[in-house]
C-alpha positions in Angstrom: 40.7 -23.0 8.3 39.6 -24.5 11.7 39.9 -20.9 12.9 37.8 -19.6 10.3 35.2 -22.0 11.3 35.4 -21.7 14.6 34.9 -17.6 14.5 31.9 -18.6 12.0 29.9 -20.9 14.2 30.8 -18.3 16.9 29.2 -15.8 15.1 26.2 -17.8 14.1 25.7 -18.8 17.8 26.0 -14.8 19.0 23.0 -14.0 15.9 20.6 -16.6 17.4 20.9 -15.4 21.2 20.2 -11.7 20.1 16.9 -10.8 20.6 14.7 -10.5 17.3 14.8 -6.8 16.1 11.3 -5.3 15.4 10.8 -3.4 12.1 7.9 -1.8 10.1 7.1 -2.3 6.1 4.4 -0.7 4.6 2.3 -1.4 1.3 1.1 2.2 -0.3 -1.7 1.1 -3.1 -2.4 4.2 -5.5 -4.4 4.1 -8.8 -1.7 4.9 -12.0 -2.6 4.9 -15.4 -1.8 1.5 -17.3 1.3 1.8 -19.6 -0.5 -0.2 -21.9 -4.1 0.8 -21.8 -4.1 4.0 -19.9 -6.4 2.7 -17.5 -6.3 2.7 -13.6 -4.5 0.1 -12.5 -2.9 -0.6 -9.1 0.2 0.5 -8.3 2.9 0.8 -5.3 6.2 2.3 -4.3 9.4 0.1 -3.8 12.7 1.4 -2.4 16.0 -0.4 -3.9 18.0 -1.4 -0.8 21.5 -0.4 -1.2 23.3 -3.0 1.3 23.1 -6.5 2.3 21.3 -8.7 2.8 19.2 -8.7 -0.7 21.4 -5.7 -1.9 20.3 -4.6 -5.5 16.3 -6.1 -5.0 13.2 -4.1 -4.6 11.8 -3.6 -0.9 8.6 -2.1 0.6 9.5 1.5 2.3 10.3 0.7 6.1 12.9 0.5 8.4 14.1 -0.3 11.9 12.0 0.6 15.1 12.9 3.2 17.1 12.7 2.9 21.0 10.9 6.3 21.3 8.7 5.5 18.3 5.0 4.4 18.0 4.2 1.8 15.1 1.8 4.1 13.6 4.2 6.9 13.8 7.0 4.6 12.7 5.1 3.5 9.5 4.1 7.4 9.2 7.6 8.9 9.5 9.4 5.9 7.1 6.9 7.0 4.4 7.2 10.2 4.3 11.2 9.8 4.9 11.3 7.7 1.4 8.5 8.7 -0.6 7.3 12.4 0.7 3.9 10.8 1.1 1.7 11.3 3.9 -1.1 8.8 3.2 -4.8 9.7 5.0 -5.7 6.4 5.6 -2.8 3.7 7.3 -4.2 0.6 8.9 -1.8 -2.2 10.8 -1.9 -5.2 8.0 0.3 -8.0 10.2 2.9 -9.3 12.3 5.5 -11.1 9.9 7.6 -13.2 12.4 9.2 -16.2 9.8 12.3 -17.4 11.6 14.1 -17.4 8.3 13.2 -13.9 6.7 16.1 -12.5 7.5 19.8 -14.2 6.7 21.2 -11.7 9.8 19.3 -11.1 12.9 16.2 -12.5 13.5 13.6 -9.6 12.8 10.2 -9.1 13.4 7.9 -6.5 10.6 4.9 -5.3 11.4 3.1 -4.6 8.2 1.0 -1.7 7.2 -1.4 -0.7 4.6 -1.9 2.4 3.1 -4.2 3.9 0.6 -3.4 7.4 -1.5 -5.0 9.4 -4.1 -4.0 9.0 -7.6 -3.1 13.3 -7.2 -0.8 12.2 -4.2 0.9 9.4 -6.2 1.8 12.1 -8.2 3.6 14.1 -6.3 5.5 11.3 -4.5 9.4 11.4 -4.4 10.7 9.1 -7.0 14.5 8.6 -7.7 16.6 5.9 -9.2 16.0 3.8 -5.6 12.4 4.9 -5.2 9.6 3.7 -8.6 6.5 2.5 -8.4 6.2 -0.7 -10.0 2.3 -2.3 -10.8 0.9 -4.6 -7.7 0.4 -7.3 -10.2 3.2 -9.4 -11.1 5.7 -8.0 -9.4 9.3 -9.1 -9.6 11.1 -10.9 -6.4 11.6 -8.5 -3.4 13.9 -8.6 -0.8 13.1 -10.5 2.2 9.5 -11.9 2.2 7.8 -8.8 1.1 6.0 -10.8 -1.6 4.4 -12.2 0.8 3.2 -9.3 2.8 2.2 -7.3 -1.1 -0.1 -10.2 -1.2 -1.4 -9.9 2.1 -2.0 -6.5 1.6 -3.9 -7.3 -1.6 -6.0 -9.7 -0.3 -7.0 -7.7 2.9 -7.7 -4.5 0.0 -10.1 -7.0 -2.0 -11.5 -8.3 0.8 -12.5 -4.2 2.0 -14.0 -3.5 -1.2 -17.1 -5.9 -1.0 -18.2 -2.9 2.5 -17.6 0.0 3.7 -16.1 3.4 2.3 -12.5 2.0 1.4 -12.9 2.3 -3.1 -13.3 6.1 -2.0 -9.9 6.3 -0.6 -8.4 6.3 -4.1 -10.5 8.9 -5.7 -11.1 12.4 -5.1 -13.9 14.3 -3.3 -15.7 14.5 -6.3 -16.0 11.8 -8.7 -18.1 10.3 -11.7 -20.2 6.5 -11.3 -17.5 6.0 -13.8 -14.6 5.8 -11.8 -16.3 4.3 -8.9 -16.3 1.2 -11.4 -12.7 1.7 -12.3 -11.4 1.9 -9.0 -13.1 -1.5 -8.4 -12.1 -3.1 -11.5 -8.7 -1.9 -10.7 -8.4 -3.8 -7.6 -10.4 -6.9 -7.9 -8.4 -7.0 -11.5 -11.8 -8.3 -13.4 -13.9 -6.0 -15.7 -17.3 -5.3 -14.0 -20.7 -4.7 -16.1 -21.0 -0.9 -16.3 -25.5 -0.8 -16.1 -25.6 -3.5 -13.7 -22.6 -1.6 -11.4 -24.6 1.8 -11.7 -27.5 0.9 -10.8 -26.5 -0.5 -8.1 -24.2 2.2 -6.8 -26.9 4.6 -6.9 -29.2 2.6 -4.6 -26.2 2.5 -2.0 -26.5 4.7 0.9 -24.1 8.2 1.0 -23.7 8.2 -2.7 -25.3 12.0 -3.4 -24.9 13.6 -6.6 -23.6 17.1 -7.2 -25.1 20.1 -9.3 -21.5 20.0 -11.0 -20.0 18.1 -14.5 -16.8 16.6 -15.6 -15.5 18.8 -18.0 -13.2 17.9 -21.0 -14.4 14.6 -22.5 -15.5 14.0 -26.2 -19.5 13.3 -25.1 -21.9 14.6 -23.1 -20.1 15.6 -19.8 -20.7 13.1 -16.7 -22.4 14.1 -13.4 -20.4 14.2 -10.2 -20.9 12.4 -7.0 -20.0 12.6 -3.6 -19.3 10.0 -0.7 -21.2 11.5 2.6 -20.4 8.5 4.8 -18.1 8.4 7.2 -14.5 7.5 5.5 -13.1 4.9 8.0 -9.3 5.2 8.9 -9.5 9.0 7.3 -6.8 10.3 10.3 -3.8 8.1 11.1 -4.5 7.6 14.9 -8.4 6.7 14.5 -9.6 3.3 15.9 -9.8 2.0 12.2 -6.0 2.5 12.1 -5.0 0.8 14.8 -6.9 -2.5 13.9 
């Protein structure tokens, strides 16, 4: 028994002189229909790990980093390794550095966000140890990856109140409509349709189209366009490396 321990203390005492080992996770927000309500809701992918620590819990897709690897092509290459998704826009989120995230080595995960198009969702890769799971309420994860989902959501909520980001989930073509859903989706409150309408058609690079959404039960809703510049559109921009 005083062997036992010995080797053990041994071992912890090896752990805490290694260096910290540097790893990437990555938060992919899509819009998915609601289960319940068949609205959009938020959604993201989760990879079951298959060996300790946190064996059997729900993780965000990442993995170690490689010498020979940027981060941005190290969050890149891990998506499309585990989900077959190649995400247009991928911005750095945070260093998560807690000393006690790990029960192993002490390791060090710089976070990314990503943002894909419902139509991309769709043709991700999903198996028995890769689902997507709704970003609200979400079950414990391994390692501190709560933590960084709810990072990622605030930093998405915070984007939504500027810029082009709501136009990262929809298509190149879309109705007022589903402007307002996409919001509603991520801030996770309902919005006033007039009052949101109005006001999206006073904002700047919203242009409507000569074309119709086709297949609804009333009078078929005019299309828009986004003309603005869509910051972060090609992993590598500025925006992506923030």
């Amino acid at each position: 028994m005083e062997s036992q321990t010995f080797v053990s203390a041994a071992n912890i005492s090896e752990r805490q002189a290694l260096p910290p080992a540097l790893a990437i996770s990555t938060v992919i927000f899509a819009l998915r229909p609601s289960e319940m309500s068949g609205r959009p809701t938020l959604w993201l992918p989760l990879v079951r790990r298959i060996r300790e620590p946190f064996k059997d819990l729900w993780a965000l897709p990442g993995g170690p980093l490689a010498q020979a690897d940027s981060l941005l092509d190290a969050a890149a290459r891990n998506l499309q390794d585990t989900t077959g998704l190649a995400p247009n826009y991928l911005e750095q989120l945070y260093a998560f550095g807690g000393l006690h995230r790990s029960p192993s080595q002490r390791v060090v995960s710089i976070g990314y966000w990503a943002l894909v198009r419902s139509t991309q969702a769709d043709l991700a890769q999903e198996t028995e140890n890769v689902k997507w799971f709704r970003a609200d309420g979400l079950q414990t994860l391994a390692f501190d990856h709560n933590e960084i989902v709810d990072y990622a959501l605030w930093r998405l909520r915070n984007k939504m109140t500027y810029g082009s980001i709501a136009y990262h989930l929809l298509g190149e073509t879309f109705t007022l409509a589903q402007v307002r859903e996409v919001y509603e989706a991520v801030l996770n409150r309902s919005i006033d349709p007039a009052n949101f309408r109005r006001q999206l058609k006073q904002t700047a690079h919203i242009e409507a189209t000569d074309e119709f959404l086709q297949g609804g039960k009333h009078r078929p809703p005019r299309l828009y366009r986004y003309t603005g510049e869509r910051a972060g559109d090609q992993p590598g921009s500025p925006h992506s490396r923030l």
